[in-house]
C-alpha positions in Angstrom: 0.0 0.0 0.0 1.2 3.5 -0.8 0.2 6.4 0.5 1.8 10.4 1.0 1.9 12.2 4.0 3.1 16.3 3.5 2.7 17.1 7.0 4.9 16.9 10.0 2.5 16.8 12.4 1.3 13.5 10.8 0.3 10.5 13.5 2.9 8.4 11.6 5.5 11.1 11.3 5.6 11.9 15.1 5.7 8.1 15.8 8.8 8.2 13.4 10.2 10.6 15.3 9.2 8.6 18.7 11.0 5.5 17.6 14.1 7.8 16.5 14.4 9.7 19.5 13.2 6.6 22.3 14.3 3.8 23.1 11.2 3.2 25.3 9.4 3.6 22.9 11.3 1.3 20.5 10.9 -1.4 23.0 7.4 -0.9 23.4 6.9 -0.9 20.0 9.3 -3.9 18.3 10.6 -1.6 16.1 13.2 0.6 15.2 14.3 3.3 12.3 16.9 2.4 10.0 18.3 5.5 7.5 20.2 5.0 4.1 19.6 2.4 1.0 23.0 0.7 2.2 22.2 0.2 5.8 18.7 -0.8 4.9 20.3 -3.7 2.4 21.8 -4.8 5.3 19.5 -5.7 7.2 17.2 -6.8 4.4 20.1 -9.3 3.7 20.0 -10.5 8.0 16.6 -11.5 7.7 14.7 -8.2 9.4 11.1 -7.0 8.2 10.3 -3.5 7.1 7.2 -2.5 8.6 6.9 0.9 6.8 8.9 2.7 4.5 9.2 6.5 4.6 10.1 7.7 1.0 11.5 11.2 -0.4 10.9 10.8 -4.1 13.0 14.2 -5.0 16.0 12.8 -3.1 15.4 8.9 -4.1 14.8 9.2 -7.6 13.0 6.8 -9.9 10.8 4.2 -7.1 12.5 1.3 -5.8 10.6 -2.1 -5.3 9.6 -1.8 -1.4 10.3 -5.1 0.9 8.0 -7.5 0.8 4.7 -6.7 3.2 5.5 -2.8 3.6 3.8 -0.2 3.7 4.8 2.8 1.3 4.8 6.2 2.7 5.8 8.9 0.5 6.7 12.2 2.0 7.9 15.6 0.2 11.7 16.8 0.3 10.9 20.1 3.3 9.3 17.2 5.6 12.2 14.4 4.9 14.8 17.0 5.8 12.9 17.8 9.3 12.7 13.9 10.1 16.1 12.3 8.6 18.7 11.9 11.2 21.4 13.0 9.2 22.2 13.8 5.7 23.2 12.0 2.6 20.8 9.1 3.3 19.3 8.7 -0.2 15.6 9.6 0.8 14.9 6.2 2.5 14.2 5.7 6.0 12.2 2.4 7.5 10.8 1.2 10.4 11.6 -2.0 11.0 10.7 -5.1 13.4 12.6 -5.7 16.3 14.6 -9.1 16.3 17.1 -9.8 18.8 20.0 -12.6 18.7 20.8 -14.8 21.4 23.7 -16.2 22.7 22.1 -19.8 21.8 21.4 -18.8 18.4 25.5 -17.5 17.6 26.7 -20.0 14.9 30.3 -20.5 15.5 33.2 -21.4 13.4 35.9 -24.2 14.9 38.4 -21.1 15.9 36.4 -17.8 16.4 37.3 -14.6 17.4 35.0 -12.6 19.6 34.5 -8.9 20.5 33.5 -8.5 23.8 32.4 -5.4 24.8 31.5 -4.5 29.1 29.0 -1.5 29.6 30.2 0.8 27.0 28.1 3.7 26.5 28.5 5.8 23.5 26.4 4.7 20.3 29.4 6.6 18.0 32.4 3.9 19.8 29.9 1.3 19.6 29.5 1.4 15.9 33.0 1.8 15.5 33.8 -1.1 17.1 31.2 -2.9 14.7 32.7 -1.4 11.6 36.2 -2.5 13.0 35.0 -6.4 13.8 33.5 -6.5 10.6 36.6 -5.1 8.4 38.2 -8.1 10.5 36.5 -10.8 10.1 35.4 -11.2 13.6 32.8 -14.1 14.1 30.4 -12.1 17.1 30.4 -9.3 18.8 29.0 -9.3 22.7 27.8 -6.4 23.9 27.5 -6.7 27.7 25.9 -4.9 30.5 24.9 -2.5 27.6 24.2 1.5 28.5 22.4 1.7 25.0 20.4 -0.4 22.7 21.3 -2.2 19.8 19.2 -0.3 17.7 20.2 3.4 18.7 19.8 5.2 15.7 23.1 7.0 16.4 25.1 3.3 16.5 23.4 2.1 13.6 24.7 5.3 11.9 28.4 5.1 13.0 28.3 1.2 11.8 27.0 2.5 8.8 25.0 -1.1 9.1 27.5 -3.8 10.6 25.1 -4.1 13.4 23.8 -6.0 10.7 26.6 -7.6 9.0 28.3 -9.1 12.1 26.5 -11.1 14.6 26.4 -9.2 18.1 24.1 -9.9 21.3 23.2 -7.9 23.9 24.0 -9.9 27.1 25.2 -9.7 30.7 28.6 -10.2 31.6 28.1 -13.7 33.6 25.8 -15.0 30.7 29.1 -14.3 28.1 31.2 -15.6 30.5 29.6 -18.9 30.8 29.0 -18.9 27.4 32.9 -18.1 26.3 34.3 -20.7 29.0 32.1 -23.8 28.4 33.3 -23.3 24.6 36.8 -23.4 25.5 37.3 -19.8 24.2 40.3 -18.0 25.8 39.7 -14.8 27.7 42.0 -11.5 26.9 40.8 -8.8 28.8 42.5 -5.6 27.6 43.9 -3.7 30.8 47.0 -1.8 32.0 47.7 -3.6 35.3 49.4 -7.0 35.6 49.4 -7.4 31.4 51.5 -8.5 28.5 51.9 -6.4 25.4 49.4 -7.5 23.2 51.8 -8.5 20.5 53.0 -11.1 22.3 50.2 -13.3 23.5 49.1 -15.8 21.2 45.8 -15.4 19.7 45.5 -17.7 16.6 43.1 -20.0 19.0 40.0 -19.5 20.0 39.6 -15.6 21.0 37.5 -13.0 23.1 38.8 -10.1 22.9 37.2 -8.1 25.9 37.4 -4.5 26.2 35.8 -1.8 29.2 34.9 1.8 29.0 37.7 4.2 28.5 36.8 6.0 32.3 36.9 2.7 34.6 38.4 0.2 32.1 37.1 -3.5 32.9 35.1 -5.1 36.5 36.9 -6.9 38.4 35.1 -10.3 37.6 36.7 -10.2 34.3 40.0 -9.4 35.2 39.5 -12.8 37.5 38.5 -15.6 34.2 41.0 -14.0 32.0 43.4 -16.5 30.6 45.7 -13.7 30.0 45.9 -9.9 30.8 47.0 -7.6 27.5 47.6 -4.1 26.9 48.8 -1.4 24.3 51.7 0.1 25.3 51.0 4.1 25.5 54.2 6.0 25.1 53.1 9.6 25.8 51.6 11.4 28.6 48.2 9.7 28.4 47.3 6.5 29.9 44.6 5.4 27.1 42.9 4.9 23.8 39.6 5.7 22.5 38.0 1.9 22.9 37.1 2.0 19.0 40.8 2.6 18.3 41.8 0.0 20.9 39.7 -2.6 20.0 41.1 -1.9 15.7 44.5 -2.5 17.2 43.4 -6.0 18.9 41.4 -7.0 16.0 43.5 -6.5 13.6 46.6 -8.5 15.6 44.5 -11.4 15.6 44.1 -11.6 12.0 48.0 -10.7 11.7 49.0 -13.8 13.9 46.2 -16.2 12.3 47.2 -15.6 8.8 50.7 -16.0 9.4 50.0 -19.0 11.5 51.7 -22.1 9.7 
């Protein structure tokens, strides 16, 4: 069905805004907004269902075939600019259904290599971190204790979609730990005391990588299952990272050492 709405304060519209702006109201709901043809492919391609999209005909040219079972909403270019959360988003925005992954559900490979994330706030490092475990190949990432939802709009932004593209669960810290340690995966917990240089641990086996916020760094009760402490050496005056950059760094040494592994 396709229909046009021209003003903003539109029932439809202000819920668009809602589900933006809440994330109450996103939970309340089962759905969330996701901006841009390229993210939207994404998730097309993971499986999610588009409830309703919201369509700028001026900005997205000729029509485009909408997902199955959507709605059509066409709305003029002064009205798409009030409700688009940023720019350069080719005139498509969607509400979409909710769908949340489990631990249970992760399909693993024999030798994975895990992102593990403990109460990190920011939707901007979280989809950096996404965009960074995608680039390397990383098998899940675990988002624990989370400050923010999966579907911020902000963090879906910033991983310009690879909250998609890479598998990642919202959990708590003793559900991943349970879940990491009866599957034999090791435990690197990135921190300054008692630790190695990163380099030199051995991570071609089965990996979790787990990173804290840049503030308090990790609890204690991850410092305790680690198999081995590791850290970045920091050869200035400042004692860290920005976790995005960090948790590149970590990535990216794991792929090093495993495709260099004979």
């Amino acid at each position: 069905m396709r229909t046009e709405i021209v003003s903003a304060q539109n029932p439809r519209i202000k819920n668009l805004l809602l589900l933006q702006e809440k994330s109450r109201a996103r939970r309340e709901q089962g759905l969330f907004v996701v901006e841009g043809r390229r993210e939207l492919e994404h998730c097309l391609e993971k499986g999610f269902t588009v409830r309703t999209l919201f369509r700028c005909p001026e900005i997205a040219g000729v029509a485009d075939h909408a997902p199955a079972g959507a709605s059509v909403i066409e709305i003029p270019e002064r009205l798409y600019r009030k409700v688009a959360y940023r720019e350069g988003t080719e005139g498509i925005i969607a509400e979409v259904e909710y769908k949340a992954q489990t631990l249970e559900e992760l399909q693993l490979p024999e030798n994975p290599l895990i992102m593990v994330l403990e109460s990190v706030e920011k939707p901007g490092n979280l989809g950096a971190v996404l965009r960074s475990a995608d680039a390397a190949g990383a098998h899940a990432v675990l988002i624990c204790d989370p400050l923010t939802d999966l579907f911020n709009p902000n963090l879906i932004r910033a991983s310009i979609g690879a909250v998609f593209t890479v598998p990642t669960v919202a959990c708590t810290s003793e559900e991943a730990i349970a879940f990491l340690q009866a599957r034999g995966i090791q435990i690197l917990t990135a921190q300054l005391q008692d630790s190695s240089l990163y380099y030199d641990t051995d991570m071609r086996r089965p990996t979790a990588l787990v990173m804290g916020t840049e503030a308090t760094g990790l609890t204690e009760r991850w410092r305790q299952v680690a198999s081995a402490h590791i850290r970045i050496p920091m050869l200035g005056a400042l004692d860290s990272l920005n976790v995005s950059v960090s948790a590149a760094i970590l990535l990216y040494e794991a792929v090093r050492q495993r495709q260099t592994q004979i």
